[in-house]
C-alpha positions as CSV (number, residue, x, y, z in Angstrom):
1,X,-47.8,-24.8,13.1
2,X,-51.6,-24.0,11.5
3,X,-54.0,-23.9,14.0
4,X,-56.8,-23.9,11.4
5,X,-58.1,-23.0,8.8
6,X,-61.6,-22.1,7.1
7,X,-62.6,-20.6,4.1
8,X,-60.6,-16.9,4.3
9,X,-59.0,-17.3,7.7
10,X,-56.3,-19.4,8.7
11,X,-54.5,-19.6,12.4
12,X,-50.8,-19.8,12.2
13,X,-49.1,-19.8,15.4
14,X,-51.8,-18.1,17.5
15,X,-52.2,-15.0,14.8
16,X,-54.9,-15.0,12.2
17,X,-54.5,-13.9,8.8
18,X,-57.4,-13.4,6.6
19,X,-55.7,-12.8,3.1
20,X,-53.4,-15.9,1.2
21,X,-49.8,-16.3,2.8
22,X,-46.9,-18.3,2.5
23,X,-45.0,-19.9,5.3
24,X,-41.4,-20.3,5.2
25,X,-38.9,-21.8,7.5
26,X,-38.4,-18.5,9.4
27,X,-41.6,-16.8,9.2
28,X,-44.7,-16.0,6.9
29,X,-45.0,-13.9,4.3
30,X,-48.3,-12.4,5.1
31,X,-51.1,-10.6,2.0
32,X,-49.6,-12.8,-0.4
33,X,-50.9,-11.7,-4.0
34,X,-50.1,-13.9,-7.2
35,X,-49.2,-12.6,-10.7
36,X,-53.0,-14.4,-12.0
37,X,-55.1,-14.3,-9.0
38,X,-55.6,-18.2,-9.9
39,X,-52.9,-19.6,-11.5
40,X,-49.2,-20.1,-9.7
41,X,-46.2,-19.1,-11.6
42,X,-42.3,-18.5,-10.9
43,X,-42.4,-15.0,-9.7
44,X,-45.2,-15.7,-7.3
45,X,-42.4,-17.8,-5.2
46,X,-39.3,-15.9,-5.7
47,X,-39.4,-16.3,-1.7
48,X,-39.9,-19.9,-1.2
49,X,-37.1,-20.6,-3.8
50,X,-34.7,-18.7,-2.0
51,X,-35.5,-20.4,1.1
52,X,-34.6,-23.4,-0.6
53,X,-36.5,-25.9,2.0
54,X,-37.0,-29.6,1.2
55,X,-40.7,-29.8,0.3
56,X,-43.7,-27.0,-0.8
57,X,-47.2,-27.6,-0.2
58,X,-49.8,-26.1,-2.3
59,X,-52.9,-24.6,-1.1
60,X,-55.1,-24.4,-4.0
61,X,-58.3,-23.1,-2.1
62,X,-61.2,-24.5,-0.4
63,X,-62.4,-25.5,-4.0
64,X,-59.5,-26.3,-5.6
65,X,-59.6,-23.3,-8.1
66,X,-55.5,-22.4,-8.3
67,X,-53.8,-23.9,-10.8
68,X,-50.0,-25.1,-10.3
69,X,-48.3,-24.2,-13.4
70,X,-45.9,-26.4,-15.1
71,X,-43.4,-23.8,-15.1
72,X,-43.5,-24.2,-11.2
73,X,-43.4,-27.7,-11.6
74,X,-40.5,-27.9,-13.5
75,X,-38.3,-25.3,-11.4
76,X,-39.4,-27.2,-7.9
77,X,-38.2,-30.0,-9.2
78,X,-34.5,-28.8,-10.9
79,X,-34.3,-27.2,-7.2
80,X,-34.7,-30.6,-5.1
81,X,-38.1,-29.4,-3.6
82,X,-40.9,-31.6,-3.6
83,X,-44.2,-30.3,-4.4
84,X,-47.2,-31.4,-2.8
85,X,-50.5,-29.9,-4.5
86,X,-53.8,-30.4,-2.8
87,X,-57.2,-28.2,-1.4
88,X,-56.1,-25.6,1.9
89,X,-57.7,-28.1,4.1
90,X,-55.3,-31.0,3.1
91,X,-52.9,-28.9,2.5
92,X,-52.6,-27.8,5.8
93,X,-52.6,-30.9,7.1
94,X,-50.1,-31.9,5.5
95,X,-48.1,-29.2,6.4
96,X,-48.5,-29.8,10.2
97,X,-46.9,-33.5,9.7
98,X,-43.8,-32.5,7.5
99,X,-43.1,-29.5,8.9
100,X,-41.3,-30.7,12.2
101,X,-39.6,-33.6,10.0
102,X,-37.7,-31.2,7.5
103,X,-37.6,-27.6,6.4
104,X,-40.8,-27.0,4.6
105,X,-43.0,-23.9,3.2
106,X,-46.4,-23.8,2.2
107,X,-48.2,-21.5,-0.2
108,X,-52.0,-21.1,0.6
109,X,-55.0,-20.0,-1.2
110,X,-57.8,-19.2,1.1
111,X,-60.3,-18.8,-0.3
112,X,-61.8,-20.4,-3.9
């Protein structure tokens, strides 16, 4: 579960991380680095494919600045996992409601 989160620091589970991370079904992938510091390709979540859950959320920072490519897109989709693309805040948020429902993973910017 996130605690919180604020522009470079989020909460997860009581421990705070202060770089991007992903969260998987059975843990978190902590320091987290992309390919293109901003934009989100395939090799940036060879982890969250092979975790195969049901739905991905985004984190695209506090402004908004990652980009989602449509390689990603595509690839989410041909796997059966839903893609949900929105700021860290809402992101987060979002997060916290699915992730008791079904097996989810989230992939968060944390800063721009």
């Amino acid at each position: 579960m996130i605690d919180s989160y604020q522009f470079g620091c989020i909460v997860i589970d009581g421990r705070e991380y202060r770089s991007d991370v992903i969260i998987l079904p059975e843990g978190i992938k902590a320091d987290w680095w992309r390919l293109e510091g901003h934009r989100l390709q395939e090799d940036d979540l060879k982890d969250v494919f092979a975790a195969a859950p049901e739905v991905l959320m985004v984190g695209t920072g506090s402004a908004g600045m990652m980009r989602v490519s449509d390689e990603v897109a595509e690839r989410l989709k041909a796997e059966g996992i839903e893609l949900v693309v929105a700021r860290t805040a809402e992101a987060c948020e979002e997060y916290n409601r699915r992730c008791s429902k079904a097996p989810a993973a989230a992939a968060l910017h944390l800063t721009c």
